[in-house]
Each structure stands twice: as structure tokens, then as C-alpha cells.
MIKOL-939826 format. One record per residue: residue number from 0; x, z, y of N, C-alpha, C in turn; residue in three letters. Coordinates in pm, whole numbers. Layout:
! residues N
- num:npx:npz:npy:capx:capz:capy:cpx:cpz:cpy:residuo
- NUM:X:Z:Y:X:Z:Y:X:Z:Y:ALA .
...
END
This chain:
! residues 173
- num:npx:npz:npy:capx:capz:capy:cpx:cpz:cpy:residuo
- 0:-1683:-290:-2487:-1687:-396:-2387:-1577:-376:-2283:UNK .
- 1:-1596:-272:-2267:-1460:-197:-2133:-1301:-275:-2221:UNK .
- 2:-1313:-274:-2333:-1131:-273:-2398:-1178:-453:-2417:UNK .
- 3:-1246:-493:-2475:-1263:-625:-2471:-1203:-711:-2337:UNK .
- 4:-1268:-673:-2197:-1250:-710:-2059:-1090:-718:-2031:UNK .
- 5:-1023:-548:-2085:-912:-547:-2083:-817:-668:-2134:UNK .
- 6:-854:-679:-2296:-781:-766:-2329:-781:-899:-2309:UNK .
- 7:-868:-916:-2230:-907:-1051:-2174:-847:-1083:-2033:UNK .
- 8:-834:-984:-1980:-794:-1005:-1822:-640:-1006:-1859:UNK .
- 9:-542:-903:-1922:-429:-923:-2005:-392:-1002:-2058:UNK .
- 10:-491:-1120:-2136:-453:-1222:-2248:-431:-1357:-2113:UNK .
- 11:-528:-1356:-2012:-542:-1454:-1939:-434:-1465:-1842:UNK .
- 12:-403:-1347:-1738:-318:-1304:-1662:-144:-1321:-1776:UNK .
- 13:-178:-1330:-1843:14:-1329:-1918:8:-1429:-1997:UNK .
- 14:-114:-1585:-1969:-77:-1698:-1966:-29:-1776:-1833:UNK .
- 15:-84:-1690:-1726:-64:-1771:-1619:74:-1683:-1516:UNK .
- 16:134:-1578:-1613:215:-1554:-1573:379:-1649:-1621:UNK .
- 17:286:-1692:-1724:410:-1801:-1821:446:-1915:-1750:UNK .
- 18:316:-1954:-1697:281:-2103:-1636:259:-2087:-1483:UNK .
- 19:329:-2024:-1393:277:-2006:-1265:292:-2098:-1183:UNK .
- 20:329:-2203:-1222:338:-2355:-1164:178:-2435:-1175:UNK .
- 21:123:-2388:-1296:-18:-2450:-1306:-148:-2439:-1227:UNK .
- 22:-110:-2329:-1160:-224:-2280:-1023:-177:-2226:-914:UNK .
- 23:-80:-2278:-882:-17:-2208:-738:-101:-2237:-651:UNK .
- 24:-83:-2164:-541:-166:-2182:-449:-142:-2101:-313:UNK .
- 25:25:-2103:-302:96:-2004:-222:102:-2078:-108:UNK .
- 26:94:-1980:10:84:-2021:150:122:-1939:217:UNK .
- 27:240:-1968:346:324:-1904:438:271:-1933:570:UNK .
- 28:288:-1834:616:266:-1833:788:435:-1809:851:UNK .
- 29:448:-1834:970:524:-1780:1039:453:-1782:1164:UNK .
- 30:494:-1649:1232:407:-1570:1333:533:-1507:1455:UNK .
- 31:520:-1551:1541:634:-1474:1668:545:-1401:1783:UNK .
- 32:642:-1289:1829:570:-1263:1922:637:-1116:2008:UNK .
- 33:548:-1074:2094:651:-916:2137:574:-826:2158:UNK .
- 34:623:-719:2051:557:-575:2073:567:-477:2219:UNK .
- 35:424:-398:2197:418:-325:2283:491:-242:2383:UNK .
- 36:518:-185:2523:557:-129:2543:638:-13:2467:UNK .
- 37:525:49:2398:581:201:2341:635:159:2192:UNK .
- 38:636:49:2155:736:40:2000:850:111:2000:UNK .
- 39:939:102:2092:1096:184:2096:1062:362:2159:UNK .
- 40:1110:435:2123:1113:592:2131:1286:616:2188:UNK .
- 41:1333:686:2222:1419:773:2249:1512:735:2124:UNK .
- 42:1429:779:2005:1500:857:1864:1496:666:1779:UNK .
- 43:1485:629:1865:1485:476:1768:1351:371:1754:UNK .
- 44:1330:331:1650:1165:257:1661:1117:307:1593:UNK .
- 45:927:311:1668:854:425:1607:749:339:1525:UNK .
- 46:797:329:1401:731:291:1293:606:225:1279:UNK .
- 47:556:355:1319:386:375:1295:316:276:1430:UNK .
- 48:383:257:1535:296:166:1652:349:47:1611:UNK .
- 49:449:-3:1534:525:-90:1489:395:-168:1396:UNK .
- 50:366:-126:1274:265:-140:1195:134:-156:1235:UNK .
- 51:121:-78:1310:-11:-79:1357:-88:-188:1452:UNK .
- 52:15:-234:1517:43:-351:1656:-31:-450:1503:UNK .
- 53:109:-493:1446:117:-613:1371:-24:-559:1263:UNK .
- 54:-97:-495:1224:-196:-488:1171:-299:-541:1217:UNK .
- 55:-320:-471:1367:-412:-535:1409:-469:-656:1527:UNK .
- 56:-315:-722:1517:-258:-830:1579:-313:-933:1496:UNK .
- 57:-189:-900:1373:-273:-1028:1306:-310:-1025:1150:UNK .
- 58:-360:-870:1177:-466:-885:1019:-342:-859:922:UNK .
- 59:-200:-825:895:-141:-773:817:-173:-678:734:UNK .
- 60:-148:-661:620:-211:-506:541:-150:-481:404:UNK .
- 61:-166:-408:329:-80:-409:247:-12:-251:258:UNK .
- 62:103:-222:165:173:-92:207:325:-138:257:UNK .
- 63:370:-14:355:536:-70:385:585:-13:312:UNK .
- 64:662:-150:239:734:-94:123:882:-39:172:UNK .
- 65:942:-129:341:1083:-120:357:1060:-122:482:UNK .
- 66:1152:-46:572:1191:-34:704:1332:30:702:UNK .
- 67:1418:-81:817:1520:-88:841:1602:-109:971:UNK .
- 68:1680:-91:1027:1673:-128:1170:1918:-45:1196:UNK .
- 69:1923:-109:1264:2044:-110:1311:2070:-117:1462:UNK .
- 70:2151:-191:1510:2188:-202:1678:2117:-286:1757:UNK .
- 71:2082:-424:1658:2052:-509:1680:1933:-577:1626:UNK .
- 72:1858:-523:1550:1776:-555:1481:1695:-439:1345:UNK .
- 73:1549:-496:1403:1468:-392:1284:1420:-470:1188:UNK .
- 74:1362:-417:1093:1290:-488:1001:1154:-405:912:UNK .
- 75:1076:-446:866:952:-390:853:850:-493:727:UNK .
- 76:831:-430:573:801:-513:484:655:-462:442:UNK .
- 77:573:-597:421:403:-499:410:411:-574:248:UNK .
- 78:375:-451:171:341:-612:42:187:-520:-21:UNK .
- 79:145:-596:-90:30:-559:-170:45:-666:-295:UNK .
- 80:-97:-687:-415:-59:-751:-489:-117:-952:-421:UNK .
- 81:-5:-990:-473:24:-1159:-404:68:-1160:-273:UNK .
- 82:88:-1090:-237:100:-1076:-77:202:-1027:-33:UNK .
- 83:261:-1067:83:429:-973:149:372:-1056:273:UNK .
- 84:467:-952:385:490:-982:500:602:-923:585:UNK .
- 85:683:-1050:589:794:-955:640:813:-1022:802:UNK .
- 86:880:-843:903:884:-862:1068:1016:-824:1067:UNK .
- 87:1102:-899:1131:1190:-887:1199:1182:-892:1338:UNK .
- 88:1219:-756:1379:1220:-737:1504:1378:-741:1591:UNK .
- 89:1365:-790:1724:1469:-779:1809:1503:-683:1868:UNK .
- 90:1596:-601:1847:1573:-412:1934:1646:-454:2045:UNK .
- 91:1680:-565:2127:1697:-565:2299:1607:-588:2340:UNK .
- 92:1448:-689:2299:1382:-679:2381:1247:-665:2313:UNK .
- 93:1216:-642:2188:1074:-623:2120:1007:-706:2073:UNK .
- 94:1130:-864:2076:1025:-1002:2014:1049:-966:1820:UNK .
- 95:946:-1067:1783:974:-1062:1649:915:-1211:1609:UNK .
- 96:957:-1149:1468:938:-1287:1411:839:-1241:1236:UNK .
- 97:726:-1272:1224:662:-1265:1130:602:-1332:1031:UNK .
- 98:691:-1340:900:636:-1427:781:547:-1356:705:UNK .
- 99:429:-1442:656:318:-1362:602:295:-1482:475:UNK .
- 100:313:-1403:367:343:-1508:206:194:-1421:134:UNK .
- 101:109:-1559:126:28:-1526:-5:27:-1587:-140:UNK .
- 102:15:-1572:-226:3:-1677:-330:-148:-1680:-421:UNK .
- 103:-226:-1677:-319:-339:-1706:-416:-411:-1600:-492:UNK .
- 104:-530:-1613:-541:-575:-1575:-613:-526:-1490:-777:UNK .
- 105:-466:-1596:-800:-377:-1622:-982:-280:-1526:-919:UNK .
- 106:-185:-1516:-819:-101:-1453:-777:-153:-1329:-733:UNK .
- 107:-279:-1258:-692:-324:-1126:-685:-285:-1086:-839:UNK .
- 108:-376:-1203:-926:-403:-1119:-1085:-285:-1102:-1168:UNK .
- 109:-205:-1224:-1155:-55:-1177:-1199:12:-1039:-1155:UNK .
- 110:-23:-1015:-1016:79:-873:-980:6:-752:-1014:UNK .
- 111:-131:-753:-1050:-252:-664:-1088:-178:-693:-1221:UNK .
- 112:-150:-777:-1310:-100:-738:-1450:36:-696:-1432:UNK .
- 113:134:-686:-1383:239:-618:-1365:261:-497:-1299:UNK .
- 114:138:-453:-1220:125:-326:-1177:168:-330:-1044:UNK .
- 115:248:-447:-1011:314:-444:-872:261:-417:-746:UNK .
- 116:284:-362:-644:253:-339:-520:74:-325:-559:UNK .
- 117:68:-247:-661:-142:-217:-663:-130:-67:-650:UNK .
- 118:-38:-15:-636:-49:162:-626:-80:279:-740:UNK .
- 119:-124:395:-713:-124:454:-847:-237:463:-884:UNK .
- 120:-348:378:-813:-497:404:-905:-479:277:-1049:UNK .
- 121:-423:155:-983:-456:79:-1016:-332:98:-1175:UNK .
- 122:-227:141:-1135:-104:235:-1249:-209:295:-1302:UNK .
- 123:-253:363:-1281:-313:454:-1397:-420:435:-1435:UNK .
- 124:-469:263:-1444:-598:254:-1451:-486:123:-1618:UNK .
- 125:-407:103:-1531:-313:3:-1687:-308:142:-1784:UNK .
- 126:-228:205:-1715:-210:323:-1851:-290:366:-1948:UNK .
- 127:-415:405:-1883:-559:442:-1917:-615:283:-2057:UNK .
- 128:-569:151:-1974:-616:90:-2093:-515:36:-2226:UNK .
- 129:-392:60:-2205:-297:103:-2264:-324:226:-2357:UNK .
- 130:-347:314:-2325:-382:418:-2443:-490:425:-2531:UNK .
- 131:-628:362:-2466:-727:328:-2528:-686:204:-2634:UNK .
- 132:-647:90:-2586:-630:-11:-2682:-528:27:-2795:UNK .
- 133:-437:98:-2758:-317:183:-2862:-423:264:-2993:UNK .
- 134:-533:327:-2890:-627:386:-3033:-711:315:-3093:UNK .
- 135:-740:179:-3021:-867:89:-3050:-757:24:-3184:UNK .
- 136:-605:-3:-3160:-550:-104:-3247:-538:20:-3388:UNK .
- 137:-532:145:-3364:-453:233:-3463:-590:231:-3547:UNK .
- 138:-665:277:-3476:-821:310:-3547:-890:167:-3665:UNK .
- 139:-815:12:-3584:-809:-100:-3655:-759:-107:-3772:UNK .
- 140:-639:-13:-3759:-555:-13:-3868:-573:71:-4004:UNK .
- 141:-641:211:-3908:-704:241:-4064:-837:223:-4107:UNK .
- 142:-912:116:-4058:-1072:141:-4118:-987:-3:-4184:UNK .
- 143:-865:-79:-4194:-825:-155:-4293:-777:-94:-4424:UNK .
- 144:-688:-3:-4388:-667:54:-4514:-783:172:-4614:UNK .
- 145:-887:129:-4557:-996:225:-4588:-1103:114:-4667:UNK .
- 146:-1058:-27:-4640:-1183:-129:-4722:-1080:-221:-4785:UNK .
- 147:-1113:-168:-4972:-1021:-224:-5098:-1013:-357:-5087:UNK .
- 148:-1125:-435:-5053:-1134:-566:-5073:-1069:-688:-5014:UNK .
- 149:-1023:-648:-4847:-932:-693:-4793:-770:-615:-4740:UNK .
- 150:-789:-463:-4751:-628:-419:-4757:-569:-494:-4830:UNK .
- 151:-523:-547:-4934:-400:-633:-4942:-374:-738:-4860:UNK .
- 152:-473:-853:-4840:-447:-958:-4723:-465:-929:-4599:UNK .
- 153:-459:-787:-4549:-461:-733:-4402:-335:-699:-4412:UNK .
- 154:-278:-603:-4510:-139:-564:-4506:-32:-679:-4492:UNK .
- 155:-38:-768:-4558:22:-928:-4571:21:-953:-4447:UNK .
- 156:-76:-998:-4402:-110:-1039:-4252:-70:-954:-4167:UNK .
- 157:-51:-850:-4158:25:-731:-4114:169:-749:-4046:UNK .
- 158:215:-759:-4189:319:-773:-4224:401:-871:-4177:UNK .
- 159:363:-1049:-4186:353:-1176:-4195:353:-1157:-4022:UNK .
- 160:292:-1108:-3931:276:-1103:-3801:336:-1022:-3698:UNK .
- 161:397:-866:-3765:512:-812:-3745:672:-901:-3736:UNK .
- 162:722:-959:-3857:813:-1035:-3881:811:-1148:-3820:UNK .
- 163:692:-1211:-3771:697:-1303:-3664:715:-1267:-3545:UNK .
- 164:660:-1197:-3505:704:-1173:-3395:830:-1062:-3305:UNK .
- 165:881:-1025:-3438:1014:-991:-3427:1083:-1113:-3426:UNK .
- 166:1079:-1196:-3465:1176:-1322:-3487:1133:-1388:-3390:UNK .
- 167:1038:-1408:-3307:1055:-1483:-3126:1072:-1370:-3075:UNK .
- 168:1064:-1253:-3089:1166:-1184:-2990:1321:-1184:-2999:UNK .
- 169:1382:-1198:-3123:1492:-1224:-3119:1542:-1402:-3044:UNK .
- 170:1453:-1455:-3068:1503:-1568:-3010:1475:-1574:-2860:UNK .
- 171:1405:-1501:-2829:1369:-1491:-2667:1546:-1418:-2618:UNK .
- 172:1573:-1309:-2638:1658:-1268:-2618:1788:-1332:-2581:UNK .
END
């Protein structure tokens, strides 16, 4: 049941990764405003009150994937899966400017099938069903060559389904 779910959440998620026009459901904020006193340090901008402000300002969350900052300007990226938020900050006086992009639901499960911005439980929870289904398909393969009556039209079919789908991968290419 566990590898079934798998291939189901996989089969579903990498139709609607084909078709992501068919359920969008993406929505942007833009958010301004000016950080705290203590955002700027001596040694530059201090990250962590940076994040933390805009967390619990306005509900941001996610991991920072990017922080950046120069003479004139910082910058600060939260993403998780469907989700980003990016702050640009002003380093003369502490205003910013904050876009916050979701896309939905379909857009969590799409980036949950690509592994993106879900971290390493959720990595090693693909891997985990990746290796199981690798033994669920191998183990398929020999309780076929183990029953006389259909090994020949399994091998065919095998076969017949290999060569197909080498040939839309070559044409994908």
C-alpha cells in the first residue's frame, strides 16, 4: 500500500507538472516596510534579526536559501515547496520591499515531486521510495520470468515498452 500511494502521488504530481496551466492558483503579495532598529551591526546586516522581523511581521517561513547585500542594498530569499519570498532591503535607511509568491496547492505537490526546497527528510524520503519501487519493479520482473505461461508475452511487452519509450525519449530530446 505504502509503494502503491507512492506511485500514485508520482503518477499524479508528473501530470500536473506537464500541465501546470490546468490548476494554477498562484498568488503574489507585495509587502513594504522598515526594519528594526538593530537590523544593521557594525560588521554589516545581521541576518538573523533580518529574518526574524520579517517572520514574524508577516508570517514569512520557509528556509533562506540566499542573502546578499552590497553598499546599497541587501537582499534576503525564504523559499519552501510552492512558496518564495523575496526582501530587498535599503542599507541607508532599513526600508524594504517584500514579495511573497505562492502557487497553490498543485504547486506545493509539484515541488514535493521534484524534491525542491522540501529539505533532507523529505530527499530521503523520495530516495527511500525510489529504492523500494526499483525492488518492487525488479522482484516484478522475476516472478515473470518464473510463470511459463505468460513469460513470452511479458518479455514482448517488455520489450515492445522499452523500445517505446526509448523512441519518445529520443524525440523529446
Amino acid at each position: 500500500m505504502v509503494s502503491m500511494m507512492a506511485v500514485l502521488f508520482f503518477a499524479a504530481t508528473g501530470v500536473t507538472l506537464n500541465h501546470p496551466d490546468w490548476l494554477a492558483a498562484e498568488s503574489t503579495r507585495e509587502l513594504t516596510g522598515k526594519l528594526p532598529a538593530t537590523w544593521k551591526t557594525a560588521q554589516g546586516i545581521d541576518w538573523l534579526v533580518v529574518a526574524e522581523y520579517l517572520r514574524s511581521t508577516h508570517g514569512v517561513h520557509g528556509t533562506v536559501s540566499e542573502r546578499n547585500a552590497d553598499a546599497t542594498q541587501g537582499s534576503l530569499t525564504f523559499k519552501a515547496p510552492g512558496y518564495a519570498a523575496d526582501c530587498f532591503i535599503e542599507m541607508a535607511d532599513g526600508s524594504y520591499r517584500l514579495t511573497v509568491s505562492y502557487q497553490g496547492s498543485i504547486g506545493v505537490l509539484n515541488d514535493l515531486h521534484r524534491g525542491r526546497d522540501a529539505g533532507r527528510t523529505w530527499a530521503w524520503l523520495i530516495d527511500v521510495a525510489g529504492v523500494f519501487l526499483t525492488f518492487l519493479s525488479v522482484t516484478g520482473l522475476g516472478l515473470l520470468w518464473y510463470l511459463k505461461k505468460v513469460r513470452l508475452s511479458g518479455l514482448v511487452t517488455l520489450i515492445a515498452g522499452g523500445v517505446l519509450l526509448f523512441i519518445l525519449a529520443k524525440f523529446a530530446t
